[in-house]
MIZA-207580 format. One record per atom (N, C-alpha, C, O, CB): residue in one letter; residue number from 1; x, y, z. Coordinates in steps of 0.05 Angstrom, whole numbers. Glycine has a CB too. Layout:
! MIZA-207580
<A, NUM, <X, Y, Z>>
...
END
This chain:
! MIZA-207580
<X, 1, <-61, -29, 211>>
<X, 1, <-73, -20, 186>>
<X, 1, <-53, -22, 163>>
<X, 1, <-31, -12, 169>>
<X, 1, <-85, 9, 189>>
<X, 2, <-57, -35, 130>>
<X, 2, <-47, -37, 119>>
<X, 2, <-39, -8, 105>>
<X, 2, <-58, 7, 102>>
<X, 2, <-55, -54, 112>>
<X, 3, <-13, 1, 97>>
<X, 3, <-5, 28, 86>>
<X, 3, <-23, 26, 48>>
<X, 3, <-23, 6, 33>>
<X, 3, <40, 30, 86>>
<X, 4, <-33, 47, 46>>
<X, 4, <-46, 47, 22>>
<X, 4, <-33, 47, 0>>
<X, 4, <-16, 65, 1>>
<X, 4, <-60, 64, 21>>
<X, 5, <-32, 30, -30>>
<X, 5, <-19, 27, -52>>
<X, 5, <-24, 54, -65>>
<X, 5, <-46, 64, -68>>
<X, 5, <-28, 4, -67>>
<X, 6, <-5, 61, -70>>
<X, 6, <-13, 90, -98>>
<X, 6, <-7, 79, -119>>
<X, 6, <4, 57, -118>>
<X, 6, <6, 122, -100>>
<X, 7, <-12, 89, -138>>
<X, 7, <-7, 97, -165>>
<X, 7, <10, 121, -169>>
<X, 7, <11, 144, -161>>
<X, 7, <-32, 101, -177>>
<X, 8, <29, 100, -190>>
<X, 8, <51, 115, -196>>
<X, 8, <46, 144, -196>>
<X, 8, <62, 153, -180>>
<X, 8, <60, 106, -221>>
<X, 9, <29, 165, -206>>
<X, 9, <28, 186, -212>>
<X, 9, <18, 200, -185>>
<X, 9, <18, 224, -179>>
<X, 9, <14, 189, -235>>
<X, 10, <9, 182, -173>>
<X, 10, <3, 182, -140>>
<X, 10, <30, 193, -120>>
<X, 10, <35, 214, -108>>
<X, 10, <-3, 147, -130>>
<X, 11, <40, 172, -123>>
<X, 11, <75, 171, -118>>
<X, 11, <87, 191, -125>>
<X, 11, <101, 203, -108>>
<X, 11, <90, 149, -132>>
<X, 12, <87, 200, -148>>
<X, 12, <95, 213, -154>>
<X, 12, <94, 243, -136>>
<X, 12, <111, 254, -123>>
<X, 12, <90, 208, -174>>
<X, 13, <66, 251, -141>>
<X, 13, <56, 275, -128>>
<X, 13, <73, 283, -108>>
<X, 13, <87, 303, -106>>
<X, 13, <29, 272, -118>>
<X, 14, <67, 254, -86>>
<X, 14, <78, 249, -61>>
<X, 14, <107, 268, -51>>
<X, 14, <112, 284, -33>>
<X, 14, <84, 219, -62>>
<X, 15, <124, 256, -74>>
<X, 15, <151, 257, -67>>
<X, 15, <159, 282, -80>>
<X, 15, <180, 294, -74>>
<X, 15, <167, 233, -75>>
<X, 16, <139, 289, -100>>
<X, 16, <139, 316, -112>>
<X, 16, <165, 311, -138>>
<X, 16, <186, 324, -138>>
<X, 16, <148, 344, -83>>
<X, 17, <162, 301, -150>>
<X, 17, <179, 285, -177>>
<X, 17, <165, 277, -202>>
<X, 17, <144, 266, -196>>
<X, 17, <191, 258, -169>>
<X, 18, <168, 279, -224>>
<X, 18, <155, 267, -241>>
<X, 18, <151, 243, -249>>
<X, 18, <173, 231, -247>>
<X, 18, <158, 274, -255>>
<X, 19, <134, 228, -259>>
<X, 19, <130, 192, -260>>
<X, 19, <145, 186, -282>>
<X, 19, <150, 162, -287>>
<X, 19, <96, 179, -265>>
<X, 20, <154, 204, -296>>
<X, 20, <189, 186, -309>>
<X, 20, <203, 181, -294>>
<X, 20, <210, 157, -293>>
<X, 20, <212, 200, -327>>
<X, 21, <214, 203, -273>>
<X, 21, <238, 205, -258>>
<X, 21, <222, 178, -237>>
<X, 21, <226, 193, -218>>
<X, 21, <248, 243, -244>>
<X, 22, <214, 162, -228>>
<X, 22, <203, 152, -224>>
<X, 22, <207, 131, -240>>
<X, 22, <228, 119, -233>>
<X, 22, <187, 163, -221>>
<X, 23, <197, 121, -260>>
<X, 23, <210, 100, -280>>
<X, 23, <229, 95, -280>>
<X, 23, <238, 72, -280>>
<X, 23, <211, 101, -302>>
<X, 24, <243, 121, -278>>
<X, 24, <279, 118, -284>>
<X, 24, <287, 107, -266>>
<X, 24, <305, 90, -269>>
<X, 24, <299, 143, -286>>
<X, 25, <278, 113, -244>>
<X, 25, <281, 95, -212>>
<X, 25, <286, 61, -210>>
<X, 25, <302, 46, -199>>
<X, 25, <250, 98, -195>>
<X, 26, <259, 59, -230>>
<X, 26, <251, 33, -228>>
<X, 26, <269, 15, -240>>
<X, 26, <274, -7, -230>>
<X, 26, <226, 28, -237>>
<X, 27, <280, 22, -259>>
<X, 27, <295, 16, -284>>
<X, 27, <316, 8, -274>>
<X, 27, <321, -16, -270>>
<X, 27, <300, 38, -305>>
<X, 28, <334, 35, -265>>
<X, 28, <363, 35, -251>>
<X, 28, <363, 15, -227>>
<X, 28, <385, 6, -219>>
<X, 28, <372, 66, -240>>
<X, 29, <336, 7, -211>>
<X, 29, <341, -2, -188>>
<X, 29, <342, 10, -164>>
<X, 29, <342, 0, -142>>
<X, 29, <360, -11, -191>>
<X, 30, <341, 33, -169>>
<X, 30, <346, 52, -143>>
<X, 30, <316, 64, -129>>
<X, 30, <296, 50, -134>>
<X, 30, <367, 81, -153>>
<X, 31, <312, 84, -114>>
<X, 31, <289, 91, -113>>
<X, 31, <272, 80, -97>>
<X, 31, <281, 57, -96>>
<X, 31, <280, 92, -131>>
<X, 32, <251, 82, -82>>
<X, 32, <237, 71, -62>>
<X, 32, <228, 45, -74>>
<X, 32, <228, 43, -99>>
<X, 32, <216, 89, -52>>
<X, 33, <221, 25, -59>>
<X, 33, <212, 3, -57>>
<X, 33, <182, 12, -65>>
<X, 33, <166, 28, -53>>
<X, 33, <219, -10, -29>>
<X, 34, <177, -10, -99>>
<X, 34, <158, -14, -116>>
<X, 34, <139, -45, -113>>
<X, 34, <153, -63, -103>>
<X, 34, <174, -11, -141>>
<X, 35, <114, -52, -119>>
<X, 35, <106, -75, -120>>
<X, 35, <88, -69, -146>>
<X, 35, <73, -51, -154>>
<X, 35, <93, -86, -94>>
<X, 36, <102, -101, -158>>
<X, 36, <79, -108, -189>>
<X, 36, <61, -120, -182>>
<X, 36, <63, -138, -164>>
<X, 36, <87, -127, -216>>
<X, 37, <41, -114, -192>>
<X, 37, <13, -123, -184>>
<X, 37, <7, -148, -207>>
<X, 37, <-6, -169, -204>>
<X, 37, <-10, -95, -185>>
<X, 38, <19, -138, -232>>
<X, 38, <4, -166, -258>>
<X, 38, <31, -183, -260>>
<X, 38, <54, -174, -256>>
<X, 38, <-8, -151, -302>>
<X, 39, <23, -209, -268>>
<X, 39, <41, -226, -270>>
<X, 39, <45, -239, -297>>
<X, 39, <58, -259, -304>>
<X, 39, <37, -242, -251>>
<X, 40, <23, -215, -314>>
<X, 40, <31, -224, -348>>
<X, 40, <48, -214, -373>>
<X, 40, <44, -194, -386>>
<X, 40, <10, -225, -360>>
<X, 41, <65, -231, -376>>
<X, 41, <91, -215, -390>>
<X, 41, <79, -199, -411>>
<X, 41, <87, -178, -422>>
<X, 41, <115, -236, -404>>
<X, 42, <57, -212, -414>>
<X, 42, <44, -194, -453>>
<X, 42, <39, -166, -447>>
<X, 42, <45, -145, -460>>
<X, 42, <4, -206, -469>>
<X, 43, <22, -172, -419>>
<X, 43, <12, -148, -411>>
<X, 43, <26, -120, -390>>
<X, 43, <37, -129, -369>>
<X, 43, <-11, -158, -401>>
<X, 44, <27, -89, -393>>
<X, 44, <42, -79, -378>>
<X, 44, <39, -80, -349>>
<X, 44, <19, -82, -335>>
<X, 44, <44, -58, -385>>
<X, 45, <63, -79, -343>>
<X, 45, <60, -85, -311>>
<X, 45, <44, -64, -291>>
<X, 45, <48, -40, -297>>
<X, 45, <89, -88, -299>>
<X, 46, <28, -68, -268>>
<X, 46, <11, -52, -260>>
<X, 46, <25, -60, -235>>
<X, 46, <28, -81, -223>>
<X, 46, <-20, -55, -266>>
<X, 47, <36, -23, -226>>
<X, 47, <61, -19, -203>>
<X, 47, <48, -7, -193>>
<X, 47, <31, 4, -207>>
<X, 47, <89, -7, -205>>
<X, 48, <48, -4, -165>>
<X, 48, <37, 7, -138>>
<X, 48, <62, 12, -120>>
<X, 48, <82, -1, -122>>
<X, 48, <16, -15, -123>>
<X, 49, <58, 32, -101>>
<X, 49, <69, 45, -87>>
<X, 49, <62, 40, -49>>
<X, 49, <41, 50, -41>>
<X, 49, <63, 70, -100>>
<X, 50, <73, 30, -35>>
<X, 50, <64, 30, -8>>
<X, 50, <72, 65, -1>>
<X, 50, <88, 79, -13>>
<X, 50, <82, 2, 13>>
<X, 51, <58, 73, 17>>
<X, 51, <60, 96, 21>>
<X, 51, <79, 95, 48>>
<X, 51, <97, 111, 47>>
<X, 51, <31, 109, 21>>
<X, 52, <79, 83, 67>>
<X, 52, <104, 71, 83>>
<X, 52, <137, 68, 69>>
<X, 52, <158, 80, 75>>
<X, 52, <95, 40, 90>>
<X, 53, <131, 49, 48>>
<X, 53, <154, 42, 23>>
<X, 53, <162, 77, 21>>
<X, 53, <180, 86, 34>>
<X, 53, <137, 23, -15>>
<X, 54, <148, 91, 6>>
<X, 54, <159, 122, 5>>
<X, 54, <164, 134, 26>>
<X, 54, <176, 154, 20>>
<X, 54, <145, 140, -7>>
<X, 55, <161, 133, 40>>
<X, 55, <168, 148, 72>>
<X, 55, <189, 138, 86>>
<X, 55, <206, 154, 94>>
<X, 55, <146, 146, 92>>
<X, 56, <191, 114, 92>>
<X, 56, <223, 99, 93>>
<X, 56, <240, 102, 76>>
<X, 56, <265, 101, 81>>
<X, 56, <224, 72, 92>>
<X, 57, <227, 107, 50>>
<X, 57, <257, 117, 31>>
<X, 57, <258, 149, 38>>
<X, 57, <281, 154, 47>>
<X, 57, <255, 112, -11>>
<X, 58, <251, 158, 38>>
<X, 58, <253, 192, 48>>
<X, 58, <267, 187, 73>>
<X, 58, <291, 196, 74>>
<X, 58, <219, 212, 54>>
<X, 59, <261, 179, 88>>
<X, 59, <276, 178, 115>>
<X, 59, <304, 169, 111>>
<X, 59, <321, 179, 126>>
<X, 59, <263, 160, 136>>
<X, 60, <310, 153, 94>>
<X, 60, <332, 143, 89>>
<X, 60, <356, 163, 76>>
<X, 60, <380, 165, 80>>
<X, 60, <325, 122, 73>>
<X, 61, <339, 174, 62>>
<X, 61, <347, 192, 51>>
<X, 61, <365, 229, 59>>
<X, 61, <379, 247, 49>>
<X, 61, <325, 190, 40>>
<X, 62, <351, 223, 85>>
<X, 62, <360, 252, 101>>
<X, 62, <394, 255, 99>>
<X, 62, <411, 240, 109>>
<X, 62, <350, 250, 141>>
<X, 63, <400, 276, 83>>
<X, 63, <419, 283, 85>>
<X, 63, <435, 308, 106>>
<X, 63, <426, 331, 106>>
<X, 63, <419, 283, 65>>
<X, 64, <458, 299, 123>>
<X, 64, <461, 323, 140>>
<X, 64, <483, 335, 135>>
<X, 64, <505, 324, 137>>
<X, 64, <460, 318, 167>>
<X, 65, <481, 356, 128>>
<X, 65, <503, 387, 125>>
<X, 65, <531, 377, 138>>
<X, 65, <533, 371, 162>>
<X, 65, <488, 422, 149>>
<X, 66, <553, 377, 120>>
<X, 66, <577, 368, 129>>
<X, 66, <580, 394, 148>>
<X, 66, <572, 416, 140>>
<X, 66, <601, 361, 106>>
<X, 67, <595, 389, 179>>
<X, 67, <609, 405, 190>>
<X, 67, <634, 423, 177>>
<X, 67, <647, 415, 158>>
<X, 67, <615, 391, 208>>
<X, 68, <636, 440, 185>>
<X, 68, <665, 461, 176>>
<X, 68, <685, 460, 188>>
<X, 68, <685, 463, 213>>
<X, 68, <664, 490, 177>>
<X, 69, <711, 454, 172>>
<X, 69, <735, 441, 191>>
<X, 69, <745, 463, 206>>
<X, 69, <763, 459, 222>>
<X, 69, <760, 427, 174>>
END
């Protein structure tokens, strides 16, 4: 079964972040794996979210508690 596209504000919810901080993502490069949907420069780009794409980046993301020397 294919993982369902969100919408940015979708995405957002998700990860519990706001759809700037989200932009800012997009911008910098960083941030979960995005897909453009339009391929016309005039027009703004229409971004979708795999919901897999956010969950692999969360997972990636696990950070673990340094030990105490």
């Amino acid at each position: 079964m294919e993982s369902p596209l969100l919408k940015t504000g979708e995405a957002a919810r998700y990860l519990n972040v706001s759809r700037g901080l989200l932009y800012l993502w997009r911008y910098k490069g960083v941030g979960p794996n995005w897909i453009k949907i339009s391929s016309d420069i005039k027009r703004r780009a229409c971004v979708r979210y795999r919901l897999e794409d956010l969950e692999q980046w969360l997972a990636g993301n696990i950070q673990q508690p340094e030990s105490a020397p």
